[in-house]
PyMOL Python script that loads the backbone (N, CA, C, O; Angstrom):
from pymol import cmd

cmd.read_pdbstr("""\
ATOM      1  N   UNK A   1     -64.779 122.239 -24.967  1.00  0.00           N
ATOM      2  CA  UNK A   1     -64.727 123.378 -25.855  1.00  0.00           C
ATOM      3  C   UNK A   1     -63.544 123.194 -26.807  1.00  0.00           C
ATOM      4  O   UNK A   1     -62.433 122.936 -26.343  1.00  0.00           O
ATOM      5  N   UNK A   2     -63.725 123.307 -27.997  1.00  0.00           N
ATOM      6  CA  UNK A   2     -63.134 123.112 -29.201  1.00  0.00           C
ATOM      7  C   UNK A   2     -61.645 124.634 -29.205  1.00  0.00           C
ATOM      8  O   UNK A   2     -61.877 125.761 -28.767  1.00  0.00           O
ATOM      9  N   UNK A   3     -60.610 124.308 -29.652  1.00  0.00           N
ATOM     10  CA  UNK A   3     -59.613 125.744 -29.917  1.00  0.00           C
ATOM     11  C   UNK A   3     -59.318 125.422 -31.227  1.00  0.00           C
ATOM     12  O   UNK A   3     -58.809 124.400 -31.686  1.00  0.00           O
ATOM     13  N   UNK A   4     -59.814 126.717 -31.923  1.00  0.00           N
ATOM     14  CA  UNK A   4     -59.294 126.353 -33.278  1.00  0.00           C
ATOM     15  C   UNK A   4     -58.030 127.586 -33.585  1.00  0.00           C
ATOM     16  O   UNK A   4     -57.659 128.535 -32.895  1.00  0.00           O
ATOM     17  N   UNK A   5     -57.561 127.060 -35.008  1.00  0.00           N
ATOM     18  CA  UNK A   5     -55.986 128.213 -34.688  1.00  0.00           C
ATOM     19  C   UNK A   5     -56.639 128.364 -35.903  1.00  0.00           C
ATOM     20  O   UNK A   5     -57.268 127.444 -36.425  1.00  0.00           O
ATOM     21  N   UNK A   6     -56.491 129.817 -36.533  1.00  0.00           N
ATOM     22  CA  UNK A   6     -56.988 130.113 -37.904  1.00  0.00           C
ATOM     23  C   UNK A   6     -55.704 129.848 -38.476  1.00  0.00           C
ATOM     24  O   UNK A   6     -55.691 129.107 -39.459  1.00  0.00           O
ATOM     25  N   UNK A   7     -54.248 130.466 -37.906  1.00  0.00           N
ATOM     26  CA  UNK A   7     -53.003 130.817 -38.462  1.00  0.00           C
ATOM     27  C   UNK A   7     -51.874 129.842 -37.943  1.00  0.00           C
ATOM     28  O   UNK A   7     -51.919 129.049 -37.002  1.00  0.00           O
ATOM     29  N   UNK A   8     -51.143 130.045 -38.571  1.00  0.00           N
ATOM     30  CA  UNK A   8     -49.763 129.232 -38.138  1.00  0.00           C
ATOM     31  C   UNK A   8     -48.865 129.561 -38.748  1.00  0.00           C
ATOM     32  O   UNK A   8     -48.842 129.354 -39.961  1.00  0.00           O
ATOM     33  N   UNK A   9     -47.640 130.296 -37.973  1.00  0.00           N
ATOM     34  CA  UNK A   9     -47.031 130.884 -38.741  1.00  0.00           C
ATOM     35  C   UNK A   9     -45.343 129.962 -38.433  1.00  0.00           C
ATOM     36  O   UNK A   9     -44.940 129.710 -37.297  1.00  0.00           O
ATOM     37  N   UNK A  10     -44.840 129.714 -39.284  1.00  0.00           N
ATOM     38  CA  UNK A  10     -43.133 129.125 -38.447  1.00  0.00           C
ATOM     39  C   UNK A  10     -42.136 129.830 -39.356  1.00  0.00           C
ATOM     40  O   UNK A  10     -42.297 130.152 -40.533  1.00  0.00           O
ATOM     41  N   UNK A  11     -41.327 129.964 -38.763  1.00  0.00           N
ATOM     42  CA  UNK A  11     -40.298 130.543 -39.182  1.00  0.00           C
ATOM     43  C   UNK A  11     -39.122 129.893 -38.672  1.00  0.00           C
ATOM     44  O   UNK A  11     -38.983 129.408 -37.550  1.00  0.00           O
ATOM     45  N   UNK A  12     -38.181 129.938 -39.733  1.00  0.00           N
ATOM     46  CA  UNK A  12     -36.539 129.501 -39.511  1.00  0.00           C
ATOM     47  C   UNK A  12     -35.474 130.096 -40.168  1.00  0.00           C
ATOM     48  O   UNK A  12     -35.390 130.362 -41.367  1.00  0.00           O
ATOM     49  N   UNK A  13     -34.581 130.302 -39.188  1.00  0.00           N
ATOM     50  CA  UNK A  13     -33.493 131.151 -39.785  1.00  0.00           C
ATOM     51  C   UNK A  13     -32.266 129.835 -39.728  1.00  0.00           C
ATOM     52  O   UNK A  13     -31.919 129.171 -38.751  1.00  0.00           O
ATOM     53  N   UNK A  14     -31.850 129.771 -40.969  1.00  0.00           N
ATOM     54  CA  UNK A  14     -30.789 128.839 -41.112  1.00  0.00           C
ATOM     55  C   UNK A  14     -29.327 129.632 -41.297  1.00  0.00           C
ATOM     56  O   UNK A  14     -29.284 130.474 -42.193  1.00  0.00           O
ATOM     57  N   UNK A  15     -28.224 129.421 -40.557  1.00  0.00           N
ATOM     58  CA  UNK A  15     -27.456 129.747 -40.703  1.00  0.00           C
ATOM     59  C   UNK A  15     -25.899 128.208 -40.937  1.00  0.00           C
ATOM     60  O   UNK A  15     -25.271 127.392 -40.261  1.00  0.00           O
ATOM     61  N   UNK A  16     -26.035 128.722 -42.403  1.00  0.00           N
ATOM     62  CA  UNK A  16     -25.094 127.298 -43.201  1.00  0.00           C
ATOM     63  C   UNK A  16     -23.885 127.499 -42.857  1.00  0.00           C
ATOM     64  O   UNK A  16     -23.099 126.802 -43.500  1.00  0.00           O
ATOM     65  N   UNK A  17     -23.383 128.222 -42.046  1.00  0.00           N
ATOM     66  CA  UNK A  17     -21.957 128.522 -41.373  1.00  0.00           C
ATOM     67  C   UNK A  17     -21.617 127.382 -40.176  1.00  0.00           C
ATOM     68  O   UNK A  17     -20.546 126.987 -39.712  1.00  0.00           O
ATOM     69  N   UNK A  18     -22.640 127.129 -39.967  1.00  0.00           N
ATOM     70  CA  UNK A  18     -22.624 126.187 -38.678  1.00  0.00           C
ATOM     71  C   UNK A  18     -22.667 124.317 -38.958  1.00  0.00           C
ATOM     72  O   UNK A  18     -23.107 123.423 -38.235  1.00  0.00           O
ATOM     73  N   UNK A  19     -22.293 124.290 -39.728  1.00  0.00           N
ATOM     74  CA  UNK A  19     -22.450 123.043 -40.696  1.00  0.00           C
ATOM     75  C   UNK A  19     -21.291 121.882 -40.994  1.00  0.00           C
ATOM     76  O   UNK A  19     -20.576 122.002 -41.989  1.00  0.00           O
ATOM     77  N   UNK A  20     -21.168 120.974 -40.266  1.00  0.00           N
ATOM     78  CA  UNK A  20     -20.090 120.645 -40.232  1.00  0.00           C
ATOM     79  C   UNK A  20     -19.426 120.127 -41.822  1.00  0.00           C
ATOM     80  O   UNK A  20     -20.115 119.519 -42.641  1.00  0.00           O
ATOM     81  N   UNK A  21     -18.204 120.443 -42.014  1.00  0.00           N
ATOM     82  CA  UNK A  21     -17.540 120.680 -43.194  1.00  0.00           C
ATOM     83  C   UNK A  21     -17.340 119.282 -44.287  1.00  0.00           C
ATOM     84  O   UNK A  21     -17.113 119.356 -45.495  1.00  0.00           O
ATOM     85  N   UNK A  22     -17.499 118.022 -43.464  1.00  0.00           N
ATOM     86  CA  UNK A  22     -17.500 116.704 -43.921  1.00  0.00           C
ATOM     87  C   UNK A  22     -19.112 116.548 -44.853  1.00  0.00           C
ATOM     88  O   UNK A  22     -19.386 115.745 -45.744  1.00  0.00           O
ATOM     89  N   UNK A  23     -19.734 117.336 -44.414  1.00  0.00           N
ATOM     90  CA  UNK A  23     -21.071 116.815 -45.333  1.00  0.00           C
ATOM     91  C   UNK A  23     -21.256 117.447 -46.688  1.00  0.00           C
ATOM     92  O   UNK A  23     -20.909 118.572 -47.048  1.00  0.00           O
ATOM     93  N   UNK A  24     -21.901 116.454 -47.402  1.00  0.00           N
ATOM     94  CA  UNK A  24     -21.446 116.963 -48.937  1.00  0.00           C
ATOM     95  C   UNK A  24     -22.978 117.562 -49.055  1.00  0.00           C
ATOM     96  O   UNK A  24     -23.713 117.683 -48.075  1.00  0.00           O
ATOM     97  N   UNK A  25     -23.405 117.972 -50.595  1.00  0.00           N
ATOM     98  CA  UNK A  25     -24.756 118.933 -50.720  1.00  0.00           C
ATOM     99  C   UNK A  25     -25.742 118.254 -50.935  1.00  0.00           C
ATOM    100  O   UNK A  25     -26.906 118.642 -51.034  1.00  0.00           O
ATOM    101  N   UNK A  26     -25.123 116.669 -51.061  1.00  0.00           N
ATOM    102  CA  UNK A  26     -26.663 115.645 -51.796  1.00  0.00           C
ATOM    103  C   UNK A  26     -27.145 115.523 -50.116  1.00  0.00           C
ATOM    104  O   UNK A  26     -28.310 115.733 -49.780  1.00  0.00           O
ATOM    105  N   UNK A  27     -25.916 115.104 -49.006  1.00  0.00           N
ATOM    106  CA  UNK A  27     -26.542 115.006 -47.861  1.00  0.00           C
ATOM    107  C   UNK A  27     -27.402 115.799 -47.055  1.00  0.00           C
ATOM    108  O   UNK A  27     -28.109 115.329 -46.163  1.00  0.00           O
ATOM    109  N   UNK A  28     -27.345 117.019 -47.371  1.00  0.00           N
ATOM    110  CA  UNK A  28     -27.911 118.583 -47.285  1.00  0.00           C
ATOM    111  C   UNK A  28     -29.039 118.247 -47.829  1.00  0.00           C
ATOM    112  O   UNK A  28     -30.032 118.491 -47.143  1.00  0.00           O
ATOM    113  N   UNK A  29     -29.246 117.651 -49.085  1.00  0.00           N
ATOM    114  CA  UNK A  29     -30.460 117.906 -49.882  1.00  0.00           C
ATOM    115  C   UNK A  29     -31.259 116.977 -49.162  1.00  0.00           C
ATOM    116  O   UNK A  29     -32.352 117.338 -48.726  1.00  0.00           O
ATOM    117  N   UNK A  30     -30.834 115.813 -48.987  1.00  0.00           N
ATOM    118  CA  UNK A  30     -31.723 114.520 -48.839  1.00  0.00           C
ATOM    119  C   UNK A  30     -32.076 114.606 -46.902  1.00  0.00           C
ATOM    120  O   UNK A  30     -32.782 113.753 -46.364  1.00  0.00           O
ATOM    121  N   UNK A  31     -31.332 115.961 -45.989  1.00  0.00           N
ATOM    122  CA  UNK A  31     -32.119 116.644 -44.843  1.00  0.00           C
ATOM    123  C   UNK A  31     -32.829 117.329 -45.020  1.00  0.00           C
ATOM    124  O   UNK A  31     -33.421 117.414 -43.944  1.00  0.00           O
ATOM    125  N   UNK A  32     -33.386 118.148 -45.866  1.00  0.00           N
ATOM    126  CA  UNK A  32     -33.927 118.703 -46.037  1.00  0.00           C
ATOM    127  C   UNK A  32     -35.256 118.596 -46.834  1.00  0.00           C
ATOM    128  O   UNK A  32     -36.178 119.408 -46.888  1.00  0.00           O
ATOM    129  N   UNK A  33     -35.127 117.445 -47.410  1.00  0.00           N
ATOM    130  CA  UNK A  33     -36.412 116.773 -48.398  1.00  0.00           C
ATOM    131  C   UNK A  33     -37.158 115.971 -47.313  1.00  0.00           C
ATOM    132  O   UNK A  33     -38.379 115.851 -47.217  1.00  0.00           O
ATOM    133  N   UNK A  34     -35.576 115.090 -45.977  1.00  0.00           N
ATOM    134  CA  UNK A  34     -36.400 114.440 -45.365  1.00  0.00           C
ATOM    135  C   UNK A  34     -37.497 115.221 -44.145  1.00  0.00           C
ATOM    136  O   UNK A  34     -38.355 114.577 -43.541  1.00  0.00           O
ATOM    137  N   UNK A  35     -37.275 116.609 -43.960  1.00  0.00           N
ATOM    138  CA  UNK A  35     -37.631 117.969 -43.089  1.00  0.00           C
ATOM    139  C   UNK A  35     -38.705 118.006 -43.626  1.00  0.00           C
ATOM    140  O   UNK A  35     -39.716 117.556 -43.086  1.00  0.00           O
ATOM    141  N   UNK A  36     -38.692 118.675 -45.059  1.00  0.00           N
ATOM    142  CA  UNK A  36     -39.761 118.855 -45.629  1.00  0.00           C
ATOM    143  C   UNK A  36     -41.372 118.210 -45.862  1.00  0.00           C
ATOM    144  O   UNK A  36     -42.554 118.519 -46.007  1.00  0.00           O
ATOM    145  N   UNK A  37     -40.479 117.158 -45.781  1.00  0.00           N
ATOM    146  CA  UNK A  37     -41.692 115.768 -46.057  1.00  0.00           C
ATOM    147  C   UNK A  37     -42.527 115.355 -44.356  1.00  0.00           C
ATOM    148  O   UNK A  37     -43.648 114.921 -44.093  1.00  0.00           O
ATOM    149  N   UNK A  38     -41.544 115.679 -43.631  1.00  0.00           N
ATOM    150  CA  UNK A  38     -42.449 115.323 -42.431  1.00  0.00           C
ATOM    151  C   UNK A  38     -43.104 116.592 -41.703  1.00  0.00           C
ATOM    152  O   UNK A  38     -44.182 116.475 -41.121  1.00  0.00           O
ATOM    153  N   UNK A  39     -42.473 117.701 -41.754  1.00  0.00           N
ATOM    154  CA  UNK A  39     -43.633 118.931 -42.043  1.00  0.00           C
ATOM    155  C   UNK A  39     -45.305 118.760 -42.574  1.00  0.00           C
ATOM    156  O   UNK A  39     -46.405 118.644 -42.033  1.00  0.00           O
ATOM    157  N   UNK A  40     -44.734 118.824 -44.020  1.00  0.00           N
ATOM    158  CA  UNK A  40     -45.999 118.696 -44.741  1.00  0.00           C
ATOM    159  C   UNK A  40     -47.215 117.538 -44.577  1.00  0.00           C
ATOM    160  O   UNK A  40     -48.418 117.598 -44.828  1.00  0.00           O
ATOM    161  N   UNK A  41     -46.290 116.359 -43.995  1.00  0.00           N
ATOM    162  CA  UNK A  41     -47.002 115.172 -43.296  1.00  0.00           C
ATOM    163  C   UNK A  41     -47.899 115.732 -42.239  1.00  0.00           C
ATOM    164  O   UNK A  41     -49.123 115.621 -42.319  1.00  0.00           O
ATOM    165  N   UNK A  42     -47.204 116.425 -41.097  1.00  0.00           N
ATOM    166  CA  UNK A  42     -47.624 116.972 -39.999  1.00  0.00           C
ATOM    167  C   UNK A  42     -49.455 117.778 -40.387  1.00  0.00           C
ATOM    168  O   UNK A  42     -50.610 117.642 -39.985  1.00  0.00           O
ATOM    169  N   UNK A  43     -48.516 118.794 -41.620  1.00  0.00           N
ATOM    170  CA  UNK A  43     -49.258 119.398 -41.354  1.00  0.00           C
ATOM    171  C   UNK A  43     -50.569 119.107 -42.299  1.00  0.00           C
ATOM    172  O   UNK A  43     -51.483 119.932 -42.328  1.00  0.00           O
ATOM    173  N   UNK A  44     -50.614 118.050 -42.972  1.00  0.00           N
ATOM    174  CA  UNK A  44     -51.818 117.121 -43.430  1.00  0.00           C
ATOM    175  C   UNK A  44     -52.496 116.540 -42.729  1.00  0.00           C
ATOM    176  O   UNK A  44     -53.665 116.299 -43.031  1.00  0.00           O
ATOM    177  N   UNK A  45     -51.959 116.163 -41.624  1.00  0.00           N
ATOM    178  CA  UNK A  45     -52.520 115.704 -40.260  1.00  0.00           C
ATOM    179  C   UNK A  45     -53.426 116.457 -40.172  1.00  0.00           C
ATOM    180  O   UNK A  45     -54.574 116.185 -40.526  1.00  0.00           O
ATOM    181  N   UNK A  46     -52.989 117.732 -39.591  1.00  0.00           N
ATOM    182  CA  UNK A  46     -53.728 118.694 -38.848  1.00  0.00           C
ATOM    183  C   UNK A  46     -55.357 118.836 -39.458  1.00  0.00           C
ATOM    184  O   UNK A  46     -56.490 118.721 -38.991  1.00  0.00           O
ATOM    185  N   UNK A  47     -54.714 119.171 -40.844  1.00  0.00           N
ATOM    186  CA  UNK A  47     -56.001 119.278 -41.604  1.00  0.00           C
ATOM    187  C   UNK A  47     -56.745 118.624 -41.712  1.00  0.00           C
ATOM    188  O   UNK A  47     -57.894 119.065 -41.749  1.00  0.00           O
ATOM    189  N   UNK A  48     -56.487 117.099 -41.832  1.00  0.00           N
ATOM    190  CA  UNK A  48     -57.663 115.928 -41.561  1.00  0.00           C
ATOM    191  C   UNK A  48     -58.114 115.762 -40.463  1.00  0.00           C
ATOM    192  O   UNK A  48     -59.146 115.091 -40.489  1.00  0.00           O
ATOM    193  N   UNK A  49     -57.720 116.156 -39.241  1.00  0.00           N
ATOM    194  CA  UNK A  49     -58.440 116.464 -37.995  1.00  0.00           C
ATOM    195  C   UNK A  49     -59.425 117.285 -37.810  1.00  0.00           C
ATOM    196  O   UNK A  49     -60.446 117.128 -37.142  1.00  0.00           O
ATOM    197  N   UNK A  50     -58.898 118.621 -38.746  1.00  0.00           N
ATOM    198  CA  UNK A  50     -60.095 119.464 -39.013  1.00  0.00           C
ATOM    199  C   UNK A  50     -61.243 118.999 -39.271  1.00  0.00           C
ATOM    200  O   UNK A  50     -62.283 118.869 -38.626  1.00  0.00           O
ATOM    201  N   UNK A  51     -60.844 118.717 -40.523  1.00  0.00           N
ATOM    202  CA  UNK A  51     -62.363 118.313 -41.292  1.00  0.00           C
ATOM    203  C   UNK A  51     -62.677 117.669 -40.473  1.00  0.00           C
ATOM    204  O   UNK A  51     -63.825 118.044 -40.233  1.00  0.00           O
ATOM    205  N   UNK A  52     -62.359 116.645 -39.613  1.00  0.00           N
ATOM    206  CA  UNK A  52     -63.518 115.668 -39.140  1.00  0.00           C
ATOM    207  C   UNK A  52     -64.013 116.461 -38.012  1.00  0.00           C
ATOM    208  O   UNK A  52     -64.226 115.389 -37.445  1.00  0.00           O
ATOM    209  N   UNK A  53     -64.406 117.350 -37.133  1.00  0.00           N
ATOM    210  CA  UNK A  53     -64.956 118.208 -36.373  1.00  0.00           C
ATOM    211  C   UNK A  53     -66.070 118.658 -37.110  1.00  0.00           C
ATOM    212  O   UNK A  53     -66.821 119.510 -36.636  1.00  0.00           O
TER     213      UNK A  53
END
""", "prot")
cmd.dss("prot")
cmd.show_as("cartoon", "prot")
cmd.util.cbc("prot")
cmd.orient("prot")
């Protein structure tokens, strides 16, 4: 039997206080592009799994 999820919801609360003080904002940027990118990877996955069902 097949489970399908209609929704997916994620949530994150970032708190930049906690950040150690040596890292500059390009390094910030280029975690966060690299976050982003494997998310959206992920969640391209998912979707091509779909379709093939």
């Amino acid at each position: 039997m097949a489970i399908t999820i209609k929704e997916l919801h994620i949530k994150i609360n970032v708190d930049e206080k906690s950040e150690p003080q040596g890292q500059s904002s390009s390094a910030k940027n280029s975690n966060t592009a690299a976050i982003v990118s494997a998310c959206v990877e992920e969640v391209m996955d998912i979707l091509e799994r779909q379709k093939q069902r």
